[in-house]
FILO-566889 format. One record per residue (C-alpha): residue in one letter; y, z, x. Coordinates in nm, 2 decimals. Example, Ala and Ser with C-alpha at 12.3 -4.5 7.8 and 13.67 -1.06 7.14 Angstrom:
FILO-566889
> a, -0.45, 0.78, 1.23
> s, -0.11, 0.71, 1.37
***
This chain:
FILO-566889
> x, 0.00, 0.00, 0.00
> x, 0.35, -0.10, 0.15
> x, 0.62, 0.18, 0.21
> x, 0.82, 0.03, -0.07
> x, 0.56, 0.06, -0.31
> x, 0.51, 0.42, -0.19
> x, 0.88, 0.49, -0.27
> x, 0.87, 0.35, -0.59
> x, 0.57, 0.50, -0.73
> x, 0.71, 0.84, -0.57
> x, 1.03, 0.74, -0.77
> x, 0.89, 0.61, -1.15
> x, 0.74, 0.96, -1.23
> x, 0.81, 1.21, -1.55
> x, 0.92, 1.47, -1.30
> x, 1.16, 1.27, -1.15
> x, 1.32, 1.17, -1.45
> x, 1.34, 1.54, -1.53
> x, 1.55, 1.56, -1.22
> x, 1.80, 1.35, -1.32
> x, 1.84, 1.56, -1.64
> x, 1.87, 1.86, -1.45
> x, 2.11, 1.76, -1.21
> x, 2.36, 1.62, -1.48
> x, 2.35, 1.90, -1.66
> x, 2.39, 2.13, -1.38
> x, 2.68, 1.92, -1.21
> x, 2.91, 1.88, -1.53
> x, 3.02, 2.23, -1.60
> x, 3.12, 2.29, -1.22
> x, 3.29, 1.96, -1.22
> x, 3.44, 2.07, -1.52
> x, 3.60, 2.37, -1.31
> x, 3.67, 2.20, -1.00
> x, 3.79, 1.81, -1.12
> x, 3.89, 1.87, -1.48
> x, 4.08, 2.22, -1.44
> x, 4.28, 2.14, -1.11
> x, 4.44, 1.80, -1.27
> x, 4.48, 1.99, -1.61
> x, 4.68, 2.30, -1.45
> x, 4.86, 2.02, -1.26
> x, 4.97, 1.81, -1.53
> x, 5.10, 2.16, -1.69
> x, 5.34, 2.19, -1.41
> x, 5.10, 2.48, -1.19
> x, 5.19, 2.50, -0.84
> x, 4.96, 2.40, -0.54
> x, 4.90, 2.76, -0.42
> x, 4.81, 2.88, -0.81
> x, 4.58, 2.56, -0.88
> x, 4.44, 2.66, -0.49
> x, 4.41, 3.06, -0.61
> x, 4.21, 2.87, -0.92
> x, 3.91, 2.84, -0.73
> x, 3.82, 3.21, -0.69
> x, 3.75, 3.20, -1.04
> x, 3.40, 3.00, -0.91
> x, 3.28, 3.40, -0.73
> x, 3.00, 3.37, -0.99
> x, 2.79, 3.08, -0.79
> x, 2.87, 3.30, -0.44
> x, 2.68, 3.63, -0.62
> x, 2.46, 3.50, -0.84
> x, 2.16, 3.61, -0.63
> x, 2.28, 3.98, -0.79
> x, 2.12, 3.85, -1.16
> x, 1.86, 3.64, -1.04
> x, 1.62, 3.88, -1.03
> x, 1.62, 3.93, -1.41
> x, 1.51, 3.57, -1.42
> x, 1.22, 3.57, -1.18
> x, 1.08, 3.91, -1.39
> x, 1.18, 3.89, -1.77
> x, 1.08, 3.59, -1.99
> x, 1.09, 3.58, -2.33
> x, 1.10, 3.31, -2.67
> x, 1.04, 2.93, -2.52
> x, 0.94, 3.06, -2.15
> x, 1.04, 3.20, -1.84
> x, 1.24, 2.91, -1.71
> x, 1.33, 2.73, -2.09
> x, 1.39, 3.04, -2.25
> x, 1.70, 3.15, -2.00
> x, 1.79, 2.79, -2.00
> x, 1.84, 2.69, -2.39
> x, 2.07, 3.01, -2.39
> x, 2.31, 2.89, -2.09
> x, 2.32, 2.56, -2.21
> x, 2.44, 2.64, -2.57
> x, 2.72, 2.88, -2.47
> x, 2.84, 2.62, -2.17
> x, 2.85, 2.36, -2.49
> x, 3.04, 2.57, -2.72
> x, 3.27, 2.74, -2.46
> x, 3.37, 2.41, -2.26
> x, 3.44, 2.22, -2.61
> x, 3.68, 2.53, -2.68
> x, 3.87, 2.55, -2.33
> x, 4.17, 2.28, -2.42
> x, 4.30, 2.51, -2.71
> x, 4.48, 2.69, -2.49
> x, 4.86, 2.65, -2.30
> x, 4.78, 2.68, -1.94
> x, 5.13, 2.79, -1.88
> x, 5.17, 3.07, -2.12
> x, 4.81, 3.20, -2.13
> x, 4.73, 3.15, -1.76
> x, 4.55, 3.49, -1.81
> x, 4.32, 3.38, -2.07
> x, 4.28, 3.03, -1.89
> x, 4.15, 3.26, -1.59
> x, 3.90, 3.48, -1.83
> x, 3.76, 3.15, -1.97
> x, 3.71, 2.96, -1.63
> x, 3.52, 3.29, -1.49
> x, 3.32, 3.32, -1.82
> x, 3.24, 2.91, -1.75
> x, 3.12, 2.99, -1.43
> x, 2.89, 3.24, -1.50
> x, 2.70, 3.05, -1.75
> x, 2.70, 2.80, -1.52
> x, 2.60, 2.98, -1.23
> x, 2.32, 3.16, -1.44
> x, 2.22, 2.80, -1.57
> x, 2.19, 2.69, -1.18
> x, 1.97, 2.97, -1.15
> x, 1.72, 2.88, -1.36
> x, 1.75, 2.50, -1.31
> x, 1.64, 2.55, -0.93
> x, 1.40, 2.77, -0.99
> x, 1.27, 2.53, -1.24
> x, 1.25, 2.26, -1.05
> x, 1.13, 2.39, -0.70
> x, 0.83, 2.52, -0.93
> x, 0.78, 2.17, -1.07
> x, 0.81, 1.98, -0.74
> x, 0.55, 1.96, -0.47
> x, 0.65, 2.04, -0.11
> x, 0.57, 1.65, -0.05
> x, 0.83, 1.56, -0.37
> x, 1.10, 1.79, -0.23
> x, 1.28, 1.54, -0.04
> x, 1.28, 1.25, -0.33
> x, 1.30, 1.52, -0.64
> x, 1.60, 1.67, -0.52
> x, 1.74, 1.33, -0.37
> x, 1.72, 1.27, -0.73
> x, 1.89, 1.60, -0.89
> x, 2.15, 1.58, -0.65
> x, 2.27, 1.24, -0.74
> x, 2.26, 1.31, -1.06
> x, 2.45, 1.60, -0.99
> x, 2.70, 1.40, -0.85
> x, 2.72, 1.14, -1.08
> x, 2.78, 1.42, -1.34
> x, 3.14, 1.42, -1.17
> x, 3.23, 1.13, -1.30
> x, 3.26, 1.25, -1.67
> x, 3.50, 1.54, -1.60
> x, 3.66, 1.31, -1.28
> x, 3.73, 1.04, -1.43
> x, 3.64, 0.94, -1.84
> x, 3.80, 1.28, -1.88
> x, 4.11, 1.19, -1.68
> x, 4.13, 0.87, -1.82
> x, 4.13, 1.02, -2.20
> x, 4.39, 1.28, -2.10
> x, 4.64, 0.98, -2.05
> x, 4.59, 0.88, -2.38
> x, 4.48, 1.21, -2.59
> x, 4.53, 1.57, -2.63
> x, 4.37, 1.81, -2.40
> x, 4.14, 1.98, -2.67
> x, 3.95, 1.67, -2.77
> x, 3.91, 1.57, -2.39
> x, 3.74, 1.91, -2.34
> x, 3.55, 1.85, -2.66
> x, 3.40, 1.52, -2.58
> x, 3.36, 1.67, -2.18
> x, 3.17, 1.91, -2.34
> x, 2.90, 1.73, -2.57
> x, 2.78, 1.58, -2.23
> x, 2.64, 1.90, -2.23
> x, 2.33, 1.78, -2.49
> x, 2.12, 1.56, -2.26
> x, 2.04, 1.87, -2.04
> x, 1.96, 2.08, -2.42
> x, 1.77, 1.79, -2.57
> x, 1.58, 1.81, -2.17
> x, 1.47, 2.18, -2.23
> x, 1.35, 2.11, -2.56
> x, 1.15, 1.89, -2.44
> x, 1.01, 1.98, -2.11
> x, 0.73, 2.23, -2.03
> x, 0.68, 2.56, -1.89
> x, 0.59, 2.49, -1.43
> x, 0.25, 2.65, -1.35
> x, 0.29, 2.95, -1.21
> x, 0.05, 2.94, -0.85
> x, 0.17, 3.29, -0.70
> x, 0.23, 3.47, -1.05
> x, 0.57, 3.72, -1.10
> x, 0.67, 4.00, -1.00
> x, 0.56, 4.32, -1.17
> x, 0.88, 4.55, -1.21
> x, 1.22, 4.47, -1.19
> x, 1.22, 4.70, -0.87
> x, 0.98, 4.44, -0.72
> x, 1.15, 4.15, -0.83
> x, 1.51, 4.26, -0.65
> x, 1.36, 4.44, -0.32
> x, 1.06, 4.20, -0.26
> x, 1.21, 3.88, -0.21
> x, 1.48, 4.01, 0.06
> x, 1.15, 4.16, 0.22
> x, 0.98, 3.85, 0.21
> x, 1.23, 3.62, 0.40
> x, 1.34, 3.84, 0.66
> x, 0.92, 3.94, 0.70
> x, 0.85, 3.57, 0.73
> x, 1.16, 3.47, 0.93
> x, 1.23, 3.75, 1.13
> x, 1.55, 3.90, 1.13
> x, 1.73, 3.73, 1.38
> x, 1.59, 3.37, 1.25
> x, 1.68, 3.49, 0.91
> x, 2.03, 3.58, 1.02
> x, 2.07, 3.27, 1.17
> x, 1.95, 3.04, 0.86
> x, 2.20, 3.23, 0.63
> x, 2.45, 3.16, 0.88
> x, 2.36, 2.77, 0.88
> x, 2.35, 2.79, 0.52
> x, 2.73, 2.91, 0.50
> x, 2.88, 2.66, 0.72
> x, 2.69, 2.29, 0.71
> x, 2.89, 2.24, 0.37
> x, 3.20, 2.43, 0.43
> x, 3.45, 2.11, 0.58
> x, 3.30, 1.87, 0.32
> x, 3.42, 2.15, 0.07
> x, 3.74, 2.26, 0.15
> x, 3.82, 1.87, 0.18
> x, 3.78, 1.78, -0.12
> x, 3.89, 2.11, -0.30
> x, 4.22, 1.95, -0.42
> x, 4.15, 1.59, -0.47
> x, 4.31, 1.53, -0.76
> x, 4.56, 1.72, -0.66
> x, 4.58, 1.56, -0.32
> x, 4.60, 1.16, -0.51
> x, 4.85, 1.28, -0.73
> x, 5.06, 1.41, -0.46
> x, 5.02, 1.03, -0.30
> x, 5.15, 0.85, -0.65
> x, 4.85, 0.74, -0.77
> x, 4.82, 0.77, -1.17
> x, 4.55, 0.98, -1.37
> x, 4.44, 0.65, -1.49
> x, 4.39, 0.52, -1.11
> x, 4.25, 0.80, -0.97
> x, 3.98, 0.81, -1.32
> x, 3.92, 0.44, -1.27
> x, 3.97, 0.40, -0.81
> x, 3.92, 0.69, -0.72
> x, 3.58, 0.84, -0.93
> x, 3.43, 0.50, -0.99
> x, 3.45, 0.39, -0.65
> x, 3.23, 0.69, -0.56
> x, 2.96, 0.59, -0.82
> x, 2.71, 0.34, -0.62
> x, 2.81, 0.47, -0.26
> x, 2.71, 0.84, -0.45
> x, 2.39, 0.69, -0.63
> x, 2.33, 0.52, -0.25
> x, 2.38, 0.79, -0.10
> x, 2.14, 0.99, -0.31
> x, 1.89, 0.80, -0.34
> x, 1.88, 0.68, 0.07
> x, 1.85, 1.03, 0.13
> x, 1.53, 1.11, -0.01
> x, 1.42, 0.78, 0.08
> x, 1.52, 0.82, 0.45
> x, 1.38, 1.19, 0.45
> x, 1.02, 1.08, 0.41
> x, 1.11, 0.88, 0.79
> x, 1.33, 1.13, 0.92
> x, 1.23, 1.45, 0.82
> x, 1.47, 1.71, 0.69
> x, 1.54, 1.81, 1.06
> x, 1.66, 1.45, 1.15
> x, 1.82, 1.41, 0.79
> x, 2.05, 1.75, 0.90
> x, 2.16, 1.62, 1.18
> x, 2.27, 1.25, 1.07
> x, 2.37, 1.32, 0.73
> x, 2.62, 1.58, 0.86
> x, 2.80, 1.40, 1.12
> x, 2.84, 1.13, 0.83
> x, 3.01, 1.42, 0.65
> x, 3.21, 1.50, 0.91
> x, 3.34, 1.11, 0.92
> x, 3.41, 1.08, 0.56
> x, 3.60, 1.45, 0.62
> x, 3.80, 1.22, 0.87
> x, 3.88, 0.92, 0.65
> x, 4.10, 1.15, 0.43
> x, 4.35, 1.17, 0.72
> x, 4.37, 0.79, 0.71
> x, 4.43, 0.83, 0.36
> x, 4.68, 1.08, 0.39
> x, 4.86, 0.82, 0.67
> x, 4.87, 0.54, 0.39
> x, 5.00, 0.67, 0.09
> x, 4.98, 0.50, -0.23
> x, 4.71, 0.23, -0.10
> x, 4.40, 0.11, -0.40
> x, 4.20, -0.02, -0.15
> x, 4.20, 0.25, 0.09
> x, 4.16, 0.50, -0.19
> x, 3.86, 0.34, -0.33
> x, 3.70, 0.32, 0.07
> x, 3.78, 0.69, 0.14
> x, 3.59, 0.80, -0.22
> x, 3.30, 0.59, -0.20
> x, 3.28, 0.71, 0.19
> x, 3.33, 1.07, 0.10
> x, 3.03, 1.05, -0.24
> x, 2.78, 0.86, 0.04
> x, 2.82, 1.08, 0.30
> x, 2.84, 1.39, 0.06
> x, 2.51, 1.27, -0.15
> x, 2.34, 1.26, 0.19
> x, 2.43, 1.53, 0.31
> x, 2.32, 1.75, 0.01
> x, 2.03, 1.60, -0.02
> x, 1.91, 1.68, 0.26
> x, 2.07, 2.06, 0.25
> x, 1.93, 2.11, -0.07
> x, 1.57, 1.99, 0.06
> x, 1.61, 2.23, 0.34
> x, 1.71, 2.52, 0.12
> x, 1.45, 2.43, -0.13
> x, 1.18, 2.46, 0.17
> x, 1.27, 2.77, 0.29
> x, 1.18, 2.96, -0.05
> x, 0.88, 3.14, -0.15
> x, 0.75, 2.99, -0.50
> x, 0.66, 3.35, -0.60
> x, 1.07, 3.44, -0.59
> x, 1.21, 3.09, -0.63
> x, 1.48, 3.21, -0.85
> x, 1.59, 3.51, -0.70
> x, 1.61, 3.35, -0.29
> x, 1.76, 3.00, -0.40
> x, 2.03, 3.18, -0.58
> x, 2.05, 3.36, -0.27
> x, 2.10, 3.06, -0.04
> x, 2.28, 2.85, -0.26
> x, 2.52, 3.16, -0.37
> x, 2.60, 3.15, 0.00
> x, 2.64, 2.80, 0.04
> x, 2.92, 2.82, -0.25
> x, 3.11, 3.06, -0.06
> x, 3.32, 2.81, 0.10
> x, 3.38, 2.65, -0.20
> x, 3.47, 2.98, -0.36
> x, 3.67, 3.21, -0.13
> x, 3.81, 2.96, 0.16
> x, 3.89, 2.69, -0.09
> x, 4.14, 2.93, -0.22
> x, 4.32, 2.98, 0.09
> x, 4.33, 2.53, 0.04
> x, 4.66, 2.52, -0.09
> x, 4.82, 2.76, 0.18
> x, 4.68, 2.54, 0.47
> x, 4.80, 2.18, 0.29
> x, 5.13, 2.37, 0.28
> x, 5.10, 2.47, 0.65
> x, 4.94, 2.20, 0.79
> x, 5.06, 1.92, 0.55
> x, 4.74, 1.71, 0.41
> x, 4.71, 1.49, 0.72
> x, 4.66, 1.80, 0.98
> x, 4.48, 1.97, 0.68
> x, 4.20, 1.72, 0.71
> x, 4.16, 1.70, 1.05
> x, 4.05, 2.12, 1.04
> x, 3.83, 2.10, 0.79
> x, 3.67, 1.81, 1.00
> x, 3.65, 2.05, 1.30
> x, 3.57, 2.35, 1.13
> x, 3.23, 2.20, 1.03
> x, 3.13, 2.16, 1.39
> x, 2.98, 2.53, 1.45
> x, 2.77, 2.42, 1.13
> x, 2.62, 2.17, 1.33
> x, 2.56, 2.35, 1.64
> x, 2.34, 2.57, 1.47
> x, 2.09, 2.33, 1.43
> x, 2.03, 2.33, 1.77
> x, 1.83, 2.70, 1.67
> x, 1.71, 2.65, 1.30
> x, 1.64, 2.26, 1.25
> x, 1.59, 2.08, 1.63
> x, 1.60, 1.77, 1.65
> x, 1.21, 1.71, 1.74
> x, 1.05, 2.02, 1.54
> x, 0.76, 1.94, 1.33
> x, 0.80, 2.02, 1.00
> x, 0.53, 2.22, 0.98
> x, 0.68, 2.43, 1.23
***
């Protein structure tokens, strides 16, 4: 059998398909918070440094890891994994469709409540979703499932990014958030649908054991030096590619492009380099290796960091706008990919949920907690010197894989 018919049999499968449904429906509510709020409070007239302050709102995805425990132990109605998951998904739907009601400028306070409220859910929802699928997938299908998920993921961005910015030109803010929100029932109509993983290793038996145990288990398996050194990793591979693109939106509008140019340039022109991207990732992982895929995937992230500065040097330019998005969404999708494979890997099935909320809580630190400080630096630094740091302060991300993913490590090893 050729390799091409490999990868497309590895591709046309039911659980693969599930993975596009979770990653859309995990993606949208954080795009929601991260495209759709930003260019809302900046249409409103909000301030760089309040839009910037906006993202600590996200703290929910950095501690999520606290919870997660309750979702490893406790199940209850349609199943460990779908009974959490109906739950998160119908209170995302009905608080998203109800966020536009609201006058950013007078009841900023209540904007804030909301957003957090948003992010929980969604960070509980993300929970569940990983835990799901690292369950459902194969350590073979890791690299191609989540190459899958995470494209999805990204191309979930595209509804708050851009049919979202486009409709605000044209309609009030309370039916964009309405019809952002029903994208919400693909991922509802998927957990009706879907069934419960086997469970190979079984659950834990108290709550105790499901919040000390899987701590235990890494650092036991790890050691604590190597563990120290993975959650280390795990904070900085992502955190240039994040605090780049933390203010967009913010970042086109400050250039003169138009809500409509930057929903039609500058999201759509990240569609097929993100669904590339995605997709070449778990295609090129079964070659590489996620050890390999580290290294190359993230000096492509650290490029498409760099084109932003050429951007930034241009000004209003279509063309250079649409080659720095679709740059940035194939590097990015890569990139992920690859980091998500990794993370997925270094979890024990028998704690999935509680240990990938752990490692992806930690990943979203940069996004949560130095993405704040984003709008102080672009007002230091200016955006052109902004993007050169956050090219350079993904470097020691790098380095570390000289310790936790060499280039020429087995990965059985």
């Amino acid at each position: 059998m050729s390799d091409s018919s490999i990868i497309w049999r590895d591709l046309l499968t039911k659980k693969m398909l599930i993975c596009v449904f979770t990653g859309f429906t995990s993606g949208l509510p954080l795009f929601i918070l991260i495209s759709l709020l930003p260019a809302w409070l900046s249409s409103s007239g909000m301030n760089l440094k309040t839009i910037g302050l906006f993202a600590l709102i996200q703290f929910p995805f950095t501690w999520k890891f606290i919870w997660a425990p309750l979702f490893d132990r406790f199940s209850f109605g349609m199943g460990r994994r779908r009974g959490w998951l109906i739950i998160f998904q119908l209170l995302l739907l009905t608080t998203i469709c109800g966020f536009g009601f609201i006058e950013p400028k007078s009841q900023l306070t209540v904007v804030a409540i909301i957003s957090t409220v948003i992010a929980f859910f969604s960070a509980s929802q993300d929970i569940v979703i990983d835990a799901y699928r690292r369950e459902l997938l194969s350590d073979s299908e890791l690299g191609i499932g989540n190459a899958i998920h995470v494209n999805a993921y990204k191309i979930s961005s595209l509804v708050p990014g851009s049919l979202a910015l486009i409709l605000a030109d044209s309609f009030d803010w309370g039916l964009v958030f309405i019809i952002t929100g029903l994208f919400m029932i693909p991922g509802i109509i998927m957990t009706l649908l879907i069934k419960e993983p086997l469970l190979k290793y079984g659950t834990p038996r108290t709550l105790k054991e499901a919040v000390i145990e899987p701590f235990k288990e890494f650092k036991n398996r790890k050691g604590i030096r190597g563990a120290f050194l993975i959650l280390l990793f795990i904070f900085l591979y992502k955190i240039g590619d994040s605090m780049a693109t933390a203010l967009a939106t913010p970042f086109y509008l400050d250039l003169g492009f138009s809500m409509t140019e930057i929903g039609v340039i500058a999201k759509n022109a990240g569609l097929w380099p993100g669904i590339i991207g995605g997709l070449a990732g778990g295609v090129w992982m079964i070659k590489l290796g996620i050890n390999k895929a580290l290294w190359i995937f993230g000096f492509m992230q650290i490029l498409a960091t760099l084109s932003f500065s050429w951007l930034a040097l241009s000004g209003d330019n279509n063309l250079i706008l649409a080659i720095t998005v679709g740059l940035e969404f194939f590097a990015a999708g890569l990139g992920t990919t690859a980091f998500i494979a990794y993370i997925a890997k270094t979890t024990h099935p028998k704690y999935t949920a509680t240990q990938f909320a752990l490692f992806t809580g930690l990943a979203s630190v940069p996004r949560t907690f130095t993405n704040a400080s984003t709008g102080y630096l672009v007002e230091f630094f200016g955006w052109y010197n902004f993007f050169i740091f956050c090219a350079l302060i993904a470097i020691p991300g790098m380095l570390l894989l000289f310790k936790i993913a060499p280039w020429n490590q087995s990965e059985s090893s």
